[in-house]
N, C-alpha and C positions, 0 to 999 in steps of 0.2 A: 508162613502158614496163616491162614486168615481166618479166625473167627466165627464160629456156627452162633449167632443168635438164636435161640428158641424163641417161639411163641407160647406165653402162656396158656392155660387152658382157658381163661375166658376171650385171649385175643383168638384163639383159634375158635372158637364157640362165631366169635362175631364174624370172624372171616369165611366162614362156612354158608352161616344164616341170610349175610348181604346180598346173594343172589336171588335167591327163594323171596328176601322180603321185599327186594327194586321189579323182580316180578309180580308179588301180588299188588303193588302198588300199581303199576301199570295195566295190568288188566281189569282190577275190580276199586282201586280207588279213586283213580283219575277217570275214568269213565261216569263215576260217582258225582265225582264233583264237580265237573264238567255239566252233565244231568240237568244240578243243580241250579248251579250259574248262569243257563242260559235258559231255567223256567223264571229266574228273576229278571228275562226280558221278551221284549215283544218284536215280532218281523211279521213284516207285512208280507205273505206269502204269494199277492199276484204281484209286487214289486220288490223281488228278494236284495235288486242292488240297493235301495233305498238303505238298507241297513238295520241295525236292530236300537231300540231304543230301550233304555233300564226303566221298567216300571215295577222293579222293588217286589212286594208283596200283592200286588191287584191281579196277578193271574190265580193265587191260590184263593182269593176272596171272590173272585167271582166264578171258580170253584167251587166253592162253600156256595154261595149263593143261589145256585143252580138248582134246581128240583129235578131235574136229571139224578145229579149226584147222591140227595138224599134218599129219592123214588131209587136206587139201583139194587138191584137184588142182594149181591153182598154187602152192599150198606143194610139194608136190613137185616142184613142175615148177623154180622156184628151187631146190632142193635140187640138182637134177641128176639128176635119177632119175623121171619121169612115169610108168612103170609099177610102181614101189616103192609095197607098203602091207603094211603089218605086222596079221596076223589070225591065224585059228586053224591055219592050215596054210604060216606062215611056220616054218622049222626052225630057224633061229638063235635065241635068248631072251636077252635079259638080263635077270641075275637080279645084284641090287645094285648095285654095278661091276664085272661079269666078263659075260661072256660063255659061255656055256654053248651049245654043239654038240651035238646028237644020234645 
């Protein structure tokens, strides 16, 4: 006669949960992370065999850098200010760290 081993109730907890959780890993983590590790690099798009090269942190910097980015309407609208944009007939300036009035 051979032996019925039970599963406890946390092994049985785990052996239930492992499907449910290799799946969200696969649909919503690794697509995450994937995302991620390929905005840490650069491809040349009219010569995609060339390959892609690691440049780190200088796509989100020159992101940030961009006046696109800050001028976007949900960046304002985060900011707190949706009708704020800074152009030729804004009268405040800053000029280095100061502020300069008209």
């Amino acid at each position: 006669m051979t032996k019925r081993r039970d599963l406890s109730e946390r092994a049985l907890g785990a052996l239930l949960l492992a499907p449910a959780a290799a799946l969200l890993l696969i649909i919503v983590v690794y697509p995450i992370a994937t995302l991620f590790w390929n905005s840490l690099h650069s491809v040349d798009n009219a010569n995609p065999a060339a390959g892609e090269t690691f440049v780190a942190l200088a796509n989100y910097a020159r992101a940030f850098d961009d006046e696109r980015f800050w001028h976007s309407a949900p960046m304002r609208e985060a900011l707190g200010d949706p009708e704020f944009t800074v152009d030729d007939g804004t009268l405040v300036v800053a000029e280095v760290f100061r502020v300069v009035e008209d």
